[in-house]
C-alpha positions as CSV (number, residue, x, y, z in Angstrom):
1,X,-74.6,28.3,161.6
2,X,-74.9,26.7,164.9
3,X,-72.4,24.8,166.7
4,X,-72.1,21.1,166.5
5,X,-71.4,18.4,169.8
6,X,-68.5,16.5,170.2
7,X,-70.9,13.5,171.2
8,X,-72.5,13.6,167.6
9,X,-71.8,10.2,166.2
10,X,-74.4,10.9,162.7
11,X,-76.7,13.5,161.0
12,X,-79.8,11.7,159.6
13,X,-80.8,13.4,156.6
14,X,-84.8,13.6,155.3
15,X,-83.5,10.3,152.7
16,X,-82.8,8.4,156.1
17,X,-79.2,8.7,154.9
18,X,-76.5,8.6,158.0
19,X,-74.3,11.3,157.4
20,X,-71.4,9.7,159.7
21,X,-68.9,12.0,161.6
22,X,-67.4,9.7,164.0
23,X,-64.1,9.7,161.5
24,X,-63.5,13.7,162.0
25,X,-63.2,12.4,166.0
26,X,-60.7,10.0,165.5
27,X,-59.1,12.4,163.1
28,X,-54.9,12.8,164.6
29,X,-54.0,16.3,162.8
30,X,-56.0,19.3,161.0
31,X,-54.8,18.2,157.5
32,X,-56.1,14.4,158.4
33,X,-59.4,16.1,159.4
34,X,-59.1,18.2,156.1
35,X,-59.0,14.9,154.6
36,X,-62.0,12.8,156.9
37,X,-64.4,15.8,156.3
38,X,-63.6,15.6,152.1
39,X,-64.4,12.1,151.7
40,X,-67.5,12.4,153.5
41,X,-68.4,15.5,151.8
42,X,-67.7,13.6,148.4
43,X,-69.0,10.6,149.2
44,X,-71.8,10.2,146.8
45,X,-74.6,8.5,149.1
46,X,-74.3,11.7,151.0
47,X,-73.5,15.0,149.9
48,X,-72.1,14.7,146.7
49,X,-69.6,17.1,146.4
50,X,-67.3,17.1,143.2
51,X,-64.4,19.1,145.0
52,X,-63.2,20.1,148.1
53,X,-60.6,22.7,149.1
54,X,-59.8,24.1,152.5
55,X,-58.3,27.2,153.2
56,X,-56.3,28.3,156.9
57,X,-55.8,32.3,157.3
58,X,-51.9,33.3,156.8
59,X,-50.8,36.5,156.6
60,X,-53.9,38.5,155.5
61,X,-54.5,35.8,153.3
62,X,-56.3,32.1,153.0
63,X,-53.7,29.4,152.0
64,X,-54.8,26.2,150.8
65,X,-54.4,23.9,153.3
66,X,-56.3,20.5,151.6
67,X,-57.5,20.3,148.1
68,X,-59.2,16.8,146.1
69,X,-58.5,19.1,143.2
70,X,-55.5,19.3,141.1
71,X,-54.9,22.7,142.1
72,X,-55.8,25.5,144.1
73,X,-55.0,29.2,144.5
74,X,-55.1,31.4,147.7
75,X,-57.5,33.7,148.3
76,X,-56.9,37.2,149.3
77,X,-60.3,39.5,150.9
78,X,-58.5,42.7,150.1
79,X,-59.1,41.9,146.4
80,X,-62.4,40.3,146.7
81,X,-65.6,42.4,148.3
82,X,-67.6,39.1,148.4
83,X,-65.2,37.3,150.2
84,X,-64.7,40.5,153.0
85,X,-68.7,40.4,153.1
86,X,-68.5,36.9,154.1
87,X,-65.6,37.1,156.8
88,X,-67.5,40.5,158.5
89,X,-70.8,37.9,158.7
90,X,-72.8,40.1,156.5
91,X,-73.6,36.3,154.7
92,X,-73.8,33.3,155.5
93,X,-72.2,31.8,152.3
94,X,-70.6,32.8,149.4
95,X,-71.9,31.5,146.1
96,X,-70.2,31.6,142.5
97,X,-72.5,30.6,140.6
98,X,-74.7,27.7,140.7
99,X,-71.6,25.1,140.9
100,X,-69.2,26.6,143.6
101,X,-69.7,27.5,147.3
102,X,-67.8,28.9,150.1
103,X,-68.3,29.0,153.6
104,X,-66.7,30.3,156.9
105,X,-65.4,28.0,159.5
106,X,-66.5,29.2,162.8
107,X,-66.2,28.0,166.4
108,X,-66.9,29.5,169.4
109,X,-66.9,33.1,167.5
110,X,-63.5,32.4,166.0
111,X,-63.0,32.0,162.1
112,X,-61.2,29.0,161.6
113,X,-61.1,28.6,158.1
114,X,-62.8,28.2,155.0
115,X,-64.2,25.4,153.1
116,X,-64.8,25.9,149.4
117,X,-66.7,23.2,147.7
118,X,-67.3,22.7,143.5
119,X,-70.8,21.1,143.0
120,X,-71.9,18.7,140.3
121,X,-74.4,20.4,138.2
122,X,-77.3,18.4,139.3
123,X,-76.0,18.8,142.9
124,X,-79.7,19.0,145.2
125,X,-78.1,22.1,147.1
126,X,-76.8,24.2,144.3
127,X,-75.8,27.8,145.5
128,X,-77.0,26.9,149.0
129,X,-80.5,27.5,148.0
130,X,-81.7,24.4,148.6
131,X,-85.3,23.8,146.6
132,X,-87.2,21.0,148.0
133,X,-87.1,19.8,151.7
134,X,-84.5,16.6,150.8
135,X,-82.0,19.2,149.3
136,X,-82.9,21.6,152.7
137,X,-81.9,18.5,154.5
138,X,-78.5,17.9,152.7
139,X,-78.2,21.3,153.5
140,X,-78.4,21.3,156.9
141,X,-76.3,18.3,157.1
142,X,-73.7,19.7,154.9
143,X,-73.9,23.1,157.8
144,X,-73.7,20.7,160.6
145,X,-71.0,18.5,159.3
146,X,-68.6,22.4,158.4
147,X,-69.6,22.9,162.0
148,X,-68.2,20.0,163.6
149,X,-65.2,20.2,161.6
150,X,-64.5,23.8,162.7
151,X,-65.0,22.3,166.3
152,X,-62.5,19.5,165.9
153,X,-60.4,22.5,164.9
154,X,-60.7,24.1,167.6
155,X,-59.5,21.6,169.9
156,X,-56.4,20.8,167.6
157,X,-55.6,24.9,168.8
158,X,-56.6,24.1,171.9
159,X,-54.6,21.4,172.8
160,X,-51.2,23.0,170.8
161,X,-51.8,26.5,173.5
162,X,-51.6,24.0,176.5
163,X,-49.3,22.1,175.1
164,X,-46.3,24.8,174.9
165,X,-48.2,26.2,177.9
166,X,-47.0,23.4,179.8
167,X,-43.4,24.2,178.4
168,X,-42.7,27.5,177.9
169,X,-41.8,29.7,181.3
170,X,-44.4,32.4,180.9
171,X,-42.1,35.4,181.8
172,X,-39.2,34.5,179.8
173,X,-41.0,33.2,177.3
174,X,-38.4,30.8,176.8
175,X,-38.5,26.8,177.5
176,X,-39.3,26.2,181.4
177,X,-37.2,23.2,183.5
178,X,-39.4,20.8,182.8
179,X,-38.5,20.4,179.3
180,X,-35.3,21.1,180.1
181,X,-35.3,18.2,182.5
182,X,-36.8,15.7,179.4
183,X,-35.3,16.8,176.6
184,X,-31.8,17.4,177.7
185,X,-32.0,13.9,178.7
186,X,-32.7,12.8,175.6
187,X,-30.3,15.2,173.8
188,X,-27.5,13.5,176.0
189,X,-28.5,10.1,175.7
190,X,-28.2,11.1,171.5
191,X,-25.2,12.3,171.5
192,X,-23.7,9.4,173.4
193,X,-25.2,6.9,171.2
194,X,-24.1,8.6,167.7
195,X,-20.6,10.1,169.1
196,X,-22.1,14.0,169.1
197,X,-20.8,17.0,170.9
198,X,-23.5,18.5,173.4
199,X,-22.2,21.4,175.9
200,X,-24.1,23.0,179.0
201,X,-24.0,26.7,179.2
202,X,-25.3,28.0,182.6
203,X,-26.0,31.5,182.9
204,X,-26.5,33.4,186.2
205,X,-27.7,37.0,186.4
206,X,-24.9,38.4,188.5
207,X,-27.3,41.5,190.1
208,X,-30.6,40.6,190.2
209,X,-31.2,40.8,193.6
210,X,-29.8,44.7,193.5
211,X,-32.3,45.7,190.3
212,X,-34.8,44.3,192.4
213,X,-33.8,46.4,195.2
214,X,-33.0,50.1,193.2
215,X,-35.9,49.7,190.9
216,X,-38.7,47.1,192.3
217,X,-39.2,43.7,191.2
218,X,-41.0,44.5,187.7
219,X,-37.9,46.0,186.4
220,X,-36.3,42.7,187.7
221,X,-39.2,40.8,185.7
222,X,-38.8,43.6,182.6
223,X,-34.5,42.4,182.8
224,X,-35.3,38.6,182.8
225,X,-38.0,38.9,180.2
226,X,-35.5,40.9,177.9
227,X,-32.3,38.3,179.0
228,X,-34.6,35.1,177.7
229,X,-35.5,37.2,174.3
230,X,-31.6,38.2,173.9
231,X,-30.3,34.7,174.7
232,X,-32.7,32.8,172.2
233,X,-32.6,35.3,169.5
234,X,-28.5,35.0,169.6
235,X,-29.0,31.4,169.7
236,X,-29.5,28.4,166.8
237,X,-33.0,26.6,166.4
238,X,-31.5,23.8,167.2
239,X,-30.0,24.6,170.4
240,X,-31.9,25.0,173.9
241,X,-32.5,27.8,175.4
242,X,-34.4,27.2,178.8
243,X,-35.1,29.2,182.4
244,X,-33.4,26.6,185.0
245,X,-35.0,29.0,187.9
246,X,-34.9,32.4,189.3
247,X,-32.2,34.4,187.4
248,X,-30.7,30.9,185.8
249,X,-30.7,29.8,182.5
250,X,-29.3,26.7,180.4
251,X,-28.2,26.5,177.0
252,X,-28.0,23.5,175.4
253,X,-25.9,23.5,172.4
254,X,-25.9,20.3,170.2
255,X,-23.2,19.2,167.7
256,X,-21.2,22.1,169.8
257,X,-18.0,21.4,172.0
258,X,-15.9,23.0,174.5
259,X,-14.4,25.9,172.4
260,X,-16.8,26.9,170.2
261,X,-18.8,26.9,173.3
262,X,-16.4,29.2,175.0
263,X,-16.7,31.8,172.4
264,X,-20.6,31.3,172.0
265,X,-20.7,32.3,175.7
266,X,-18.5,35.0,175.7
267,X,-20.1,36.7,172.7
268,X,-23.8,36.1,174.4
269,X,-21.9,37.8,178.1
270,X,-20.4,41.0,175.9
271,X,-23.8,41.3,174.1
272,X,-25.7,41.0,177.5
273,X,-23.2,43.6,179.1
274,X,-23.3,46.3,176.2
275,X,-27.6,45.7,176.2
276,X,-29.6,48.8,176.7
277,X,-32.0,47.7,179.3
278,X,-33.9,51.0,180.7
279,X,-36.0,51.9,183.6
280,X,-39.4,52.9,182.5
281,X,-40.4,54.6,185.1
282,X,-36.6,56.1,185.5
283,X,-35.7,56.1,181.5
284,X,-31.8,55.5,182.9
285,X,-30.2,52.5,181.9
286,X,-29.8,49.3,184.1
287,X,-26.5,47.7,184.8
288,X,-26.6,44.2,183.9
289,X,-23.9,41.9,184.3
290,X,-23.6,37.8,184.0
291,X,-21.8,35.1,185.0
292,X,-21.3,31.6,182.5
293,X,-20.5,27.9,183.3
294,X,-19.5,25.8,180.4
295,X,-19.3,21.7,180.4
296,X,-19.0,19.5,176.9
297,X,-19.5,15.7,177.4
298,X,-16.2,14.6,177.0
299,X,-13.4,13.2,179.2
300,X,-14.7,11.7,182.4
301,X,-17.9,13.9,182.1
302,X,-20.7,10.6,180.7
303,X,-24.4,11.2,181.6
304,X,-26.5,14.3,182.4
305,X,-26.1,14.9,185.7
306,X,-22.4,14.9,185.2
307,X,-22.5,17.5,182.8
308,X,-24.9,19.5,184.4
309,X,-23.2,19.6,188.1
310,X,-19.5,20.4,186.0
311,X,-21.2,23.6,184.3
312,X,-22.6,24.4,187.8
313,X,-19.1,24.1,189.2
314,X,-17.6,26.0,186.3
315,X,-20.4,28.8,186.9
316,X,-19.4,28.9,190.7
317,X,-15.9,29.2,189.9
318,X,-16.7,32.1,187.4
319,X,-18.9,34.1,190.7
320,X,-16.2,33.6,193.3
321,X,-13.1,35.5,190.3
322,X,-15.4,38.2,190.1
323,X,-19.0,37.5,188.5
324,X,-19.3,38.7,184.9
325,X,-16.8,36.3,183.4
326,X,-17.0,32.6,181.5
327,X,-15.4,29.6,183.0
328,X,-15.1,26.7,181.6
329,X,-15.1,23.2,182.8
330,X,-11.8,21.4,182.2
């Protein structure tokens, strides 16, 4: 099956038929395109499909993503040789029977998805045989038509990998200051509006600079890799957990104030302390300490620079008693 272009406006069957696919460009998600490429499929000047169901991969497994029919079920290749014979690219299609197709998604080598479509039983193309050069044609349209889909897919996946490339701190793996930046602001500007709590947690790595030193700066990498893992896996979905720069992080923790706060950064600082980082090229276990600064928006603290430059106070205050501590902003 070849690969369709993104400039392709129409497929002119051998009927002189337009098969249009200027919809599946202007398509805004993957289930809207699901949605595009079924009516055309079903459109009955066209292709003339009865049914249409779309399956994404999951787990092992193809989940129905988009169905016209009242109901669909998975389908799972472990229990179906036909189907594994059709993702391994042994065929091209998979027919059952004379009214019911199914056929990869591909783009650019990479399985996409599959389409599964229910024939009428005068349907030109049948099992994909396609007698007669107008059914051949409908055919080749129908191919093209999967193709371009599977492109417009692949763009979707595109554009969601730059997307939290552009917001995730790649060492981390946790959100980068950018985001921070934008959507802290908006967090702030939320909680004023509706009367929510919203606290700052700064976090410091109190030793970096030494780990650097004693084991070389991948270990130092390895430590702040394994802090931004620790830190959003003891946090809430809600909350934000981003790299502010160098050994710094913020949390953001919504409908959270001052105390809870408090003991939210204390727990994360114990946890941190009693955490088993390790040398590997040493195998001994690397001291790692850290120092907290915690502001709520409350009292005369009112925008996000306020609140930001109190838990920044708060964090100095807790480095200057004696790093590996919590301070809080009063």
């Amino acid at each position: 099956m070849s690969e369709g272009r993104a400039s392709t406006k129409a497929i002119t069957c051998a009927d002189n038929s337009s098969l249009t696919i200027a919809p599946l460009l202007a398509a805004k998600s993957v289930p809207d395109l699901f949605k595009r490429c079924a009516e055309i499929l079903r459109d009955r000047s066209l292709l003339n499909c009865k049914e249409v169901t779309f399956y994404r991969r999951s787990n092992g497994s193809f989940k129905v993503a988009y169905t016209t029919r009242n109901s669909a079920r998975p389908l799972n290749p472990a229990r179906n040789a036909s189907l594994k014979r059709l993702l391994s690219g042994e065929i091209l299609y998979l027919a059952n029977g004379r009214r019911q197709i199914t056929i990869p998604m591909r783009s650019r080598g990479r399985l996409m998805g599959l389409v599964r479509l229910d024939l009428h039983p005068k349907s030109p193309t049948r099992n994909g045989r396609a007698p007669g050069p107008l059914a051949r044609a409908k055919w080749l349209s129908l191919q093209s038509l999967i193709c371009m889909t599977s492109s417009v897919m692949e763009c979707f996946r595109l554009q969601r990998k730059l997307k939290r490339q552009s917001i995730i701190d790649p060492l981390t793996r946790v959100y980068n200051r950018g985001y921070f930046d934008r959507q802290s602001r908006i967090e702030v500007l939320r909680a004023k509006r509706y009367s929510k709590k919203i606290t700052f947690i700064l976090v410091d790595l109190d030793n970096l600079k030494d780990i650097n030193d004693a084991y070389g700066h991948l270990e130092g990498d390895n430590v702040l890799h394994a802090i931004g893992c620790l830190l959003k896996k003891n946090c809430r979905q809600i909350d934000l957990v981003c790299r502010y720069g160098g050994d710094e992080f913020v949390i953001v923790l919504l409908e959270t104030g001052r105390r809870d706060a408090l003991k939210k950064a204390e727990a994360l600082r114990k946890k941190i302390e009693k955490s088993n980082f390790r040398s590997a090229e040493h195998r001994e276990r690397i001291p790692v300490s850290t120092s907290l600064g915690i502001a709520a928006l409350e009292g005369s603290i009112r925008d996000r620079a306020q609140l930001f430059h109190a838990a920044d106070r708060a964090l100095y205050r807790a480095k200057k008693n004696g790093k590996n501590r919590c301070c809080c902003h009063m």
